[in-house]
N, C-alpha and C positions, 0 to 999 in steps of 0.2 A: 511720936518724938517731935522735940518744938523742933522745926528749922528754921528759926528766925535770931536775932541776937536785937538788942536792944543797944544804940549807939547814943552815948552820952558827950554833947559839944560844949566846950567853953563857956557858953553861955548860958547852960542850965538847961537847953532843950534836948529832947531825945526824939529817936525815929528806930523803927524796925528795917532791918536789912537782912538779907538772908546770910545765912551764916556762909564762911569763906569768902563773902565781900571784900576786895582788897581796901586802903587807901586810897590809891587813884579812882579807884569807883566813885569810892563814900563824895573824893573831890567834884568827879564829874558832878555827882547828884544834887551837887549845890550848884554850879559853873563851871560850864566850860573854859573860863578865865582862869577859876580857882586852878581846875584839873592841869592849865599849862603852868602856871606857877608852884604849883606845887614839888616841893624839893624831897620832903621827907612828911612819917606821920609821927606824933607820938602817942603809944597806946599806954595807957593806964601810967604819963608819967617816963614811958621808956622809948627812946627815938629806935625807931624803924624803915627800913625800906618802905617804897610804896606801893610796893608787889607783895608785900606781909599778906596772908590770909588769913581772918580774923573772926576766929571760933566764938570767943564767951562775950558775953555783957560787956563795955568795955567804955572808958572815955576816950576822946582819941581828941586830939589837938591836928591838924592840917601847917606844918611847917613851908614857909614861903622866904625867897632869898628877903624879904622885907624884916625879918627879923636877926637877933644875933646868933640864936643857933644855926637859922638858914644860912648864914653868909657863910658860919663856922664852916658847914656841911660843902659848902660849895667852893670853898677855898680849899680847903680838906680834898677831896675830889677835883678839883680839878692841877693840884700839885700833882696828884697821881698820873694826873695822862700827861699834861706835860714830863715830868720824868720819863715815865714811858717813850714817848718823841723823841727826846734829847739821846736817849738809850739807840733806840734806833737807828738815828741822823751819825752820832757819833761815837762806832764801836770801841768797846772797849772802856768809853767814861765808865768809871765809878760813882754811881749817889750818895751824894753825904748825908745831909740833913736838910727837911724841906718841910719846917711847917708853918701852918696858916698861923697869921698874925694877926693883930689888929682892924688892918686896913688891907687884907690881901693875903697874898702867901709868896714865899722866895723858897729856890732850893739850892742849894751847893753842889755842886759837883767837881770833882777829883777825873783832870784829862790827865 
């Protein structure tokens, strides 16, 4: 039984990894710069965590806040923990709407 998977980059190059290799692996294995920028992956096309474990053949793209999905992802995420905070600090707010924009993300809140 093969346990290896063949990982296909951007750039047309391929490498063998063992299979269940995450994302943040596949990142460290390029840099350890990449590994701390890295936000998300996408496999075959589909955005992922970077803790995905990654059975078949697969291309995989390395998302970094340098891009527009990256920033999406991180504006996205991090409305989420600020709500969460707000919720905490001041019992009882109600969250309205809170999503990533443009240039950032806003939430509303109902005290």
């Amino acid at each position: 039984m093969n346990r290896e998977i063949i990982i296909r980059f951007p750039d047309g190059s391929e490498k063998n990894f063992p299979k269940g290799i995450t994302g943040l692996e596949i990142a460290k294995s390029i840099s350890q710069r990449l590994s701390k920028d890295a936000i998300a992956v996408k496999i075959d096309g589909q955005l992922r965590d970077l803790s995905s474990g990654i059975m078949t053949n697969v291309a995989i793209e390395i998302i970094t806040f340098d891009s527009i999905e990256g920033k999406h992802i991180f504006w996205h995420s991090t409305s989420h923990i600020m709500a969460q905070a707000v919720k905490e600090l001041f019992h009882g707010v109600k969250l309205a709407i809170g999503p990533s924009v443009e240039e950032g993300f806003y939430y509303d809140f109902d005290i």
